[in-house]
Structures are given as C-alpha cells and as structure tokens.
One Martini backbone bead per residue (centre of mass of N, CA, C, O) as a GRO file, in nm:
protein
  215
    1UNK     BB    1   0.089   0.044   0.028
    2UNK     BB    2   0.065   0.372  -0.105
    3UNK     BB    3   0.155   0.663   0.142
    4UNK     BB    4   0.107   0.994   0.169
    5UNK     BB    5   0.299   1.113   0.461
    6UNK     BB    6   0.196   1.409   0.397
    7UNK     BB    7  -0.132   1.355   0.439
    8UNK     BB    8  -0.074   1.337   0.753
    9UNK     BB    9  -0.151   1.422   1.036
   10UNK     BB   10   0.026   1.525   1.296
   11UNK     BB   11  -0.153   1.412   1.514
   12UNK     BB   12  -0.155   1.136   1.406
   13UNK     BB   13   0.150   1.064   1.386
   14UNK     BB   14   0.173   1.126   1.724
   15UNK     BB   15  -0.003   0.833   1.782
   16UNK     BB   16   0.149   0.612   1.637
   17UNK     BB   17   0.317   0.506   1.885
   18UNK     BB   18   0.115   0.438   2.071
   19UNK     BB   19  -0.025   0.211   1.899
   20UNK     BB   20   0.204   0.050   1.895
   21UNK     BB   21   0.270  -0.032   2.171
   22UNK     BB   22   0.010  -0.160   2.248
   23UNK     BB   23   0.004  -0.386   2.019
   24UNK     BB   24   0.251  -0.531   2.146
   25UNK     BB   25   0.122  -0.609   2.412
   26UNK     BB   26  -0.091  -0.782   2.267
   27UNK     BB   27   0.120  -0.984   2.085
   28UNK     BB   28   0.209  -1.097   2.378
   29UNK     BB   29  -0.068  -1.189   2.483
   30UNK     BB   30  -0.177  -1.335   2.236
   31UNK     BB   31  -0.392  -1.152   2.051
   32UNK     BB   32  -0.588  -1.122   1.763
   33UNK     BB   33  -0.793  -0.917   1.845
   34UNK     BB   34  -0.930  -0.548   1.806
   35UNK     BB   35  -1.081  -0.304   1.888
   36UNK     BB   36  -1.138   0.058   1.932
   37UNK     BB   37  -1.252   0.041   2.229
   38UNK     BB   38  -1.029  -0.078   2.356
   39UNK     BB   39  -0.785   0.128   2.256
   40UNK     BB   40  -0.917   0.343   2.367
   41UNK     BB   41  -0.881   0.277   2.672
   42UNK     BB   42  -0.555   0.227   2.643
   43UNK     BB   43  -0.506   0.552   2.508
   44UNK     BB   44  -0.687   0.777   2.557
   45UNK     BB   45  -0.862   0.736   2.303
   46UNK     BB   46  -1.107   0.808   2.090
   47UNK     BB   47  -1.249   0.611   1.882
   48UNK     BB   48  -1.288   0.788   1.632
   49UNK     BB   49  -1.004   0.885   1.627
   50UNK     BB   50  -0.904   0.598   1.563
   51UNK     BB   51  -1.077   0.537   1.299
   52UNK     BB   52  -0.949   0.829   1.155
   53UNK     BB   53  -0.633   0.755   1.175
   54UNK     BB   54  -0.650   0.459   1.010
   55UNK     BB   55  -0.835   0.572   0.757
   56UNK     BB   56  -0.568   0.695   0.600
   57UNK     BB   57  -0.428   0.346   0.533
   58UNK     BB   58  -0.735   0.241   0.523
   59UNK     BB   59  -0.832  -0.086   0.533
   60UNK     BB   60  -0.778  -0.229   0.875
   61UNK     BB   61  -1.063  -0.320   0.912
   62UNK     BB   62  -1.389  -0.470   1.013
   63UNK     BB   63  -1.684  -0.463   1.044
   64UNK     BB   64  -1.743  -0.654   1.363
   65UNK     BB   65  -1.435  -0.727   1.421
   66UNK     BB   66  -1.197  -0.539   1.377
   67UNK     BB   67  -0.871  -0.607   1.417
   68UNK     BB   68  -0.538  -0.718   1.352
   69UNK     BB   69  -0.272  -0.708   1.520
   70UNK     BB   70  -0.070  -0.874   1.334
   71UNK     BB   71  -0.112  -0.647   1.111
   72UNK     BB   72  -0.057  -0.397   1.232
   73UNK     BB   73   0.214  -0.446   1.365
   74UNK     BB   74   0.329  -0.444   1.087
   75UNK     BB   75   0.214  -0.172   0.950
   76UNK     BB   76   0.360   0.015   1.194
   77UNK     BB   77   0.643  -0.115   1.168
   78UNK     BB   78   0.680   0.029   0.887
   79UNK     BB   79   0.562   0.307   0.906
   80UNK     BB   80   0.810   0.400   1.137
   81UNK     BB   81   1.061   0.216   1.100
   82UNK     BB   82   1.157  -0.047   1.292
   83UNK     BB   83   1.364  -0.205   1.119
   84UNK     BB   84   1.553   0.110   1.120
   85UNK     BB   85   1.814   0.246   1.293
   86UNK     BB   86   1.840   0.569   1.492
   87UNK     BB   87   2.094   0.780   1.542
   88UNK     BB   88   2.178   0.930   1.888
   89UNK     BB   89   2.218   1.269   2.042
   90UNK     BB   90   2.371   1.412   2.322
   91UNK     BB   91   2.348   1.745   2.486
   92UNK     BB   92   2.410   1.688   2.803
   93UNK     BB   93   2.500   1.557   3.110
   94UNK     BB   94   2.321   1.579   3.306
   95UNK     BB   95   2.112   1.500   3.479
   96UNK     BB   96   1.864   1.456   3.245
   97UNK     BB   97   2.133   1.319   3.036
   98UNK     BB   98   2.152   1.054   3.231
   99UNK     BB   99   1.918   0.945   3.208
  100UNK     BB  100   1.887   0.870   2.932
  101UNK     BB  101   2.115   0.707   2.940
  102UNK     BB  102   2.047   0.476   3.085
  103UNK     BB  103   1.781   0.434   2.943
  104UNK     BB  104   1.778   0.446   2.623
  105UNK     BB  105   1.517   0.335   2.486
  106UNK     BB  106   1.475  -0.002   2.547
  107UNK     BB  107   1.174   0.011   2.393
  108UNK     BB  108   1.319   0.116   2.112
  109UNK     BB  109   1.464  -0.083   1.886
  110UNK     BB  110   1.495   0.209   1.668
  111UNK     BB  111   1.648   0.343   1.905
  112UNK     BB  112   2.006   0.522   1.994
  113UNK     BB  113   2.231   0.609   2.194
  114UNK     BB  114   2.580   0.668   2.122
  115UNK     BB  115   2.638   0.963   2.172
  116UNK     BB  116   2.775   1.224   2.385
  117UNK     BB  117   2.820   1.551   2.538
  118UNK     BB  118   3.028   1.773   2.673
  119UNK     BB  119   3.251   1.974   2.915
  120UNK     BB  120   3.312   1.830   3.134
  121UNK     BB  121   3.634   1.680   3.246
  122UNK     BB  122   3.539   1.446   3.383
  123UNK     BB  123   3.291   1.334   3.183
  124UNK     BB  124   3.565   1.292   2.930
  125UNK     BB  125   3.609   0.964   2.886
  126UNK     BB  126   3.346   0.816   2.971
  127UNK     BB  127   3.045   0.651   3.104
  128UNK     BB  128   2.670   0.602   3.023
  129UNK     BB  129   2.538   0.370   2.987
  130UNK     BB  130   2.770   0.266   2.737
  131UNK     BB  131   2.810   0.548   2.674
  132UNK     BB  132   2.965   0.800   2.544
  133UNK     BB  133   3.174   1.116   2.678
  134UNK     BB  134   3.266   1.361   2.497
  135UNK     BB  135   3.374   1.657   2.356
  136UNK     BB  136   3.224   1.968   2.217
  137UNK     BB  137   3.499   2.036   2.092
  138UNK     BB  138   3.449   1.780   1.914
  139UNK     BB  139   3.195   1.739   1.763
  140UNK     BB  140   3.270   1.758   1.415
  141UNK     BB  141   3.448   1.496   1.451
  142UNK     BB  142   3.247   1.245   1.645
  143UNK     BB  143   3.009   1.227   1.507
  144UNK     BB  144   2.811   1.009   1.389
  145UNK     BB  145   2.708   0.836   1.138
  146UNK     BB  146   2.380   0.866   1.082
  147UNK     BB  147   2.300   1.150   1.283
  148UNK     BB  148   1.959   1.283   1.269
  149UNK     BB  149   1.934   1.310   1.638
  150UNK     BB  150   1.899   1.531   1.885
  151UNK     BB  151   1.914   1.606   2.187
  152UNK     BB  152   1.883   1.878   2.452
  153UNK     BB  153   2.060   1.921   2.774
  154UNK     BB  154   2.099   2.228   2.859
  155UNK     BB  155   2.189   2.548   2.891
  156UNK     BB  156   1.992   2.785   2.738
  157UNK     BB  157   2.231   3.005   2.678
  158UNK     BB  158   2.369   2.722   2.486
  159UNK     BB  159   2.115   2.644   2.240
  160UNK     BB  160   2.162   2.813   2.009
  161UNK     BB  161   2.480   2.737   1.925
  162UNK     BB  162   2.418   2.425   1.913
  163UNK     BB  163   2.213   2.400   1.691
  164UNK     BB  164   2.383   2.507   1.474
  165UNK     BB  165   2.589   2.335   1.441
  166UNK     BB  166   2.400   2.046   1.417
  167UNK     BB  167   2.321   2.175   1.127
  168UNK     BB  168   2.584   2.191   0.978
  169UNK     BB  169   2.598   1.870   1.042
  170UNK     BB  170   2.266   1.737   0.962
  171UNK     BB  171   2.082   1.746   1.177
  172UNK     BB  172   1.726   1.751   1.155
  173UNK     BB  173   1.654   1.662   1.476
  174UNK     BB  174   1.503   1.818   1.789
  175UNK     BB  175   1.515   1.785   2.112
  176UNK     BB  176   1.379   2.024   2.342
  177UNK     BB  177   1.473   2.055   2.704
  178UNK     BB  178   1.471   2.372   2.680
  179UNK     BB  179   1.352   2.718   2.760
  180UNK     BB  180   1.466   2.741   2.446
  181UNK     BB  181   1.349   2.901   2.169
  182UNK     BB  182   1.458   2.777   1.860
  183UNK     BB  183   1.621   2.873   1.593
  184UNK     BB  184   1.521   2.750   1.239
  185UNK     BB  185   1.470   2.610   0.968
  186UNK     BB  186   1.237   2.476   0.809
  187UNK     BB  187   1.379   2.178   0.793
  188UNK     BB  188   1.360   2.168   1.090
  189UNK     BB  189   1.282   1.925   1.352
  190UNK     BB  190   1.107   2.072   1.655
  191UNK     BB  191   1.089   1.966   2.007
  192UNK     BB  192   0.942   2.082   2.264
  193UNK     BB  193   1.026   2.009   2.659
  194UNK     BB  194   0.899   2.142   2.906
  195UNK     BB  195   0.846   2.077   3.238
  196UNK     BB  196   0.786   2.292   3.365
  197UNK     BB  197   0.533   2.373   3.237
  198UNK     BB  198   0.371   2.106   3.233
  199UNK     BB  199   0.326   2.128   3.549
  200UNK     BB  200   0.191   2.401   3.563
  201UNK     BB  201  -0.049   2.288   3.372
  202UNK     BB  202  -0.135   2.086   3.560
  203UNK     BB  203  -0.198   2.243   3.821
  204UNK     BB  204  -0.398   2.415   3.663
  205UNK     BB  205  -0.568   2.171   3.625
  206UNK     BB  206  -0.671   2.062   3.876
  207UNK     BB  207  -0.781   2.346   3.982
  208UNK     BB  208  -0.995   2.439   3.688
  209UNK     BB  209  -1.039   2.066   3.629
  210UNK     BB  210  -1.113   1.827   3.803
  211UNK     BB  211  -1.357   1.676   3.646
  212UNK     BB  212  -1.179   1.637   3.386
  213UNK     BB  213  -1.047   1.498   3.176
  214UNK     BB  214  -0.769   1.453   2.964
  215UNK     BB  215  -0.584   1.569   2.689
   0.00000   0.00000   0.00000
C-alpha cells in the first residue's frame, strides 16, 4: 500500500507510536484481534479519533470484526520504519541527560543513543549505561555518521549556538529538553519539552479543572 506520508496529519502521526506500543503489548499476550473501543480504553484516545486515524492508511480493520493485531502491528512497525535504527546523540550531560542515558530507550528497538557530549572535564571520556561521553568541542569531529536526531539538554543560554553548530553538521531533528525557543530553518525538525511548563500546566488543570478527563 502506497501512503502520501505528507498528506497524514501530525496530530495523527504522533499518535502512532502510541497505537504501536500497546500493539506490541496485545501480541505479546497473545491476543488476535482489538476493537477501537478496546484501542480507546487503553490509550485514552476516544474511539471516533482511532478510527478516523487508522482511515488514513487504508482499509485496517472490518467492521464487526475489529483489528487483526498481528497485521497492524507488521503494518505500523513499517510504516514507523521499527526495522531500521536511527542513531541519536545527547548534548549535555547533566542530571537530565544522564537519566536519558541510564534509560536509553530501551523500549524501542529502532532508537539508540550512541554517543553523549558535554563540556566538564570529568565526565569526558568516561561512559554512562555504555555510552560514550566525548568533549562538545570535539562535536564536528566525533559525530557517528548517520546521527540525524540529537537531544538537548544543557543551559538555556547555550541551546541556540549548540543547534546552529548540529544543523551545520547534518542533524535534521532536535528534541530540546531546554526553556529556549530555538531558530531553526524551515527543513529543520524540532519538539520543544518544557518540563516546567507542562507541571505548571498540569496544576493549573487540576485546579480549575478537576472534575475534566485529560487531554
């Protein structure tokens, strides 16, 4: 099936790793087929919008029957591209990027961080969870080829000459874990995740919206 990646919605393609995840964990206890409405229950999206999602790709399920798991899951481990490793680097070691790398992904199989970078003397040259963490002013030189997601997690005040340098080298897609909104050209990929902000927002929901589902 030929799918016009361009014509999915973003809001729909960042549902899909959701719809993945819980795939995987339906064919690991065995089970053969899902409703949407089963689908909704357990990732709290309403069933209209899973089913209005999965149209996009085609004719997925059969109505009165639900999903076939083992044909979805073979169908968005493709369309996600789970078969093909994408090499991620981390900038900035700190309490932050060292949980990243503890963590590492280890939930999904098709992302790795491969190598770390930092400024402190100390922690270049040393490993966390068996990554390397190489000398930032070394970054153009150390690079792993074929790295084109980085993370960031450093100070604020150094997240903008940090992202020109890895657009420079090639990086297409930036996670910035950092309170700077960051310039970037229009080609460049990038997810803002305030941390403060999102507790912020969560408290101000708890209070003036307590009796509401989540969004």
């Amino acid at each position: 099936m030929n799918i016009d990646q361009s014509k999915i919605p973003q809001a729909t393609a960042k549902r899909l790793p959701l719809y993945y995840r819980f795939l995987k964990n339906l064919h690991s206890s065995g089970k053969q087929r899902v409703s949407s409405a089963e689908l909704s229950d357990a990732v709290k999206v309403d069933s209209a919008t899973i089913r209005r999602d999965f149209s996009y790709f085609g004719a997925l399920g059969k109505k009165g029957y639900g999903y076939n798991v083992n044909y979805l899951l073979s169908f968005f481990r493709k369309t996600l591209d789970q078969d093909e490793l994408t090499k991620v680097i981390l900038i900035g070691v700190g309490n932050l990027g060292t949980a990243f790398l503890h963590y590492n992904f280890s939930k999904n199989n098709n992302t790795e961080i491969f190598a770390a970078f930092d400024v402190a003397e100390e922690k270049i040259g040393t490993k966390v969870g068996e990554v390397p963490i190489l000398s930032l002013d070394k970054l153009e030189e150390h690079l792993p080829d074929g790295a084109p997601v980085a993370i960031l997690t450093v100070p604020a005040p150094a997240a903008q000459s940090i992202t020109d340098r890895l657009i420079a080298i090639g990086v297409k897609g930036i996670l910035n874990f950092t309170p700077a909104r960051l310039n970037v050209p229009n080609h460049i990929r990038i997810h803002h995740i305030d941390l403060a902000v999102e507790l912020q927002s969560l408290v101000y929901f708890l209070k003036h919206y307590p009796s509401e589902t989540s969004v």
